[in-house]
C-alpha distance (Angstrom), angle and dihedral (degrees) to the residues before:
residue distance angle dihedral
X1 . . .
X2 3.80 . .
X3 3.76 111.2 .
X4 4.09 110.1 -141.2
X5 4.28 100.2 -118.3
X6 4.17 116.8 -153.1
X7 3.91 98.2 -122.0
X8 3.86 92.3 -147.1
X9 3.51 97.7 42.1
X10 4.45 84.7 52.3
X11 3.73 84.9 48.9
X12 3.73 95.1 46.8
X13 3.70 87.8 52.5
X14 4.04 105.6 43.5
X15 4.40 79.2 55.8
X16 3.70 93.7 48.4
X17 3.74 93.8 46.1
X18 3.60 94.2 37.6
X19 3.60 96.7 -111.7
X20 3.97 94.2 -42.6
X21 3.23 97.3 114.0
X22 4.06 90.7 43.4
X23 3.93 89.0 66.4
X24 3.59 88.3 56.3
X25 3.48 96.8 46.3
X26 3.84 86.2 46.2
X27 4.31 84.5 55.4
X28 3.60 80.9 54.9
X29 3.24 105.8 56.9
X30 3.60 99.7 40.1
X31 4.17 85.4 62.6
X32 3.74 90.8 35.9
X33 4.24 95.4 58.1
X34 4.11 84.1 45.3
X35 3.97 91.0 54.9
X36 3.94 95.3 41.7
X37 4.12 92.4 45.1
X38 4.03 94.3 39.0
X39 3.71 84.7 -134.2
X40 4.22 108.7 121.0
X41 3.58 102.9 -176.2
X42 4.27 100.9 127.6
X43 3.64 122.6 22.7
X44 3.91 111.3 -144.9
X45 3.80 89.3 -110.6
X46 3.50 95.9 53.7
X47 4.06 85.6 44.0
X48 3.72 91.3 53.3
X49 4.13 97.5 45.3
X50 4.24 82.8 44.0
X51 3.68 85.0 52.2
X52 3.94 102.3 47.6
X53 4.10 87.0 43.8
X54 3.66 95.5 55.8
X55 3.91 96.1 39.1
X56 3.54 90.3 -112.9
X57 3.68 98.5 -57.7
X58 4.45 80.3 124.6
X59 3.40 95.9 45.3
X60 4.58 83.5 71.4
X61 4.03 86.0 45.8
X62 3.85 91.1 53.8
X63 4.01 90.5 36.6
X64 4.12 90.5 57.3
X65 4.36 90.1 39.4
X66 3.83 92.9 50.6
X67 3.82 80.7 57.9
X68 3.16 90.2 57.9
X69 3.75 101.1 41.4
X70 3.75 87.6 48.9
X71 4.39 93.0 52.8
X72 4.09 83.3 50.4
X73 3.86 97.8 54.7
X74 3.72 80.2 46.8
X75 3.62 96.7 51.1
X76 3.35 89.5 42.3
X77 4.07 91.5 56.7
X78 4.07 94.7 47.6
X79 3.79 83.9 -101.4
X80 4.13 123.4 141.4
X81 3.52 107.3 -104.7
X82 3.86 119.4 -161.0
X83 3.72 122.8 -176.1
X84 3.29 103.7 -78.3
X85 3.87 102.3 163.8
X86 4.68 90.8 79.0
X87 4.10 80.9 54.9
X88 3.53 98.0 46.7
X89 3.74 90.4 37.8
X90 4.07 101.0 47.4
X91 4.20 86.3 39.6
X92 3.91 87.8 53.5
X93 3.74 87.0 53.7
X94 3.70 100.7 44.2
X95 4.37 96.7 43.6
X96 4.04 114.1 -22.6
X97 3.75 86.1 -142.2
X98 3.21 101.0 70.8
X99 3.95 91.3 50.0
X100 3.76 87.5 50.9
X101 3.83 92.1 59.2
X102 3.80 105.3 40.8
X103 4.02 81.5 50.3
X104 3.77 88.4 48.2
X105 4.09 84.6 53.1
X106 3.33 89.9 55.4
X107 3.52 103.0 48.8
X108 3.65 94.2 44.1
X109 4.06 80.7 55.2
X110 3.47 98.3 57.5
X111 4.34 98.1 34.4
């Protein structure tokens, strides 16, 4: 079951706890794309250690792949997918946060 998240309450909280509460959130969404999709390849712990260990080199894999994950629970729901996995990817690079909520959008869209 994927729980519907306010995006500026999540944003409110990752600056409050100085970005505590954004690696949870991140954990989140990692498990939250692999319910939506049906694909459970990468649980968001596993994403998270992956992404510490490789100095956050994995953290622009999983970006781009929850894309993808996110345009095949579309597909999957009749929906217009576009290629979400450059925007998620390129927004990861530029500020992680602002990945985090237009993936948040989405999954609230599609819960």
């Amino acid at each position: 079951m994927v729980k519907n998240r306010n995006i500026i309450l999540c944003l409110i909280f990752t600056f409050i706890t100085c970005g505590i509460y954004g690696i949870y959130w991140y954990v989140c969404l990692a498990n939250d794309t692999n319910t939506v999709s049906g694909v459970q390849d990468t649980s968001g712990g596993l994403v998270l250690l992956l992404t510490i260990i490789t100095c956050g080199i994995y953290g622009l894999y999983w970006a781009f792949k929850c894309g993808e994950k996110i345009d095949t629970a579309k597909r999957n729901r009749g929906m217009a997918a576009s290629n979400g996995g450059i925007l998620y990817l390129l927004l990861y690079l530029l500020g992680g946060i602002i990945a985090f909520a237009l993936i948040q959008h989405e999954i609230n869209r599609l819960a």
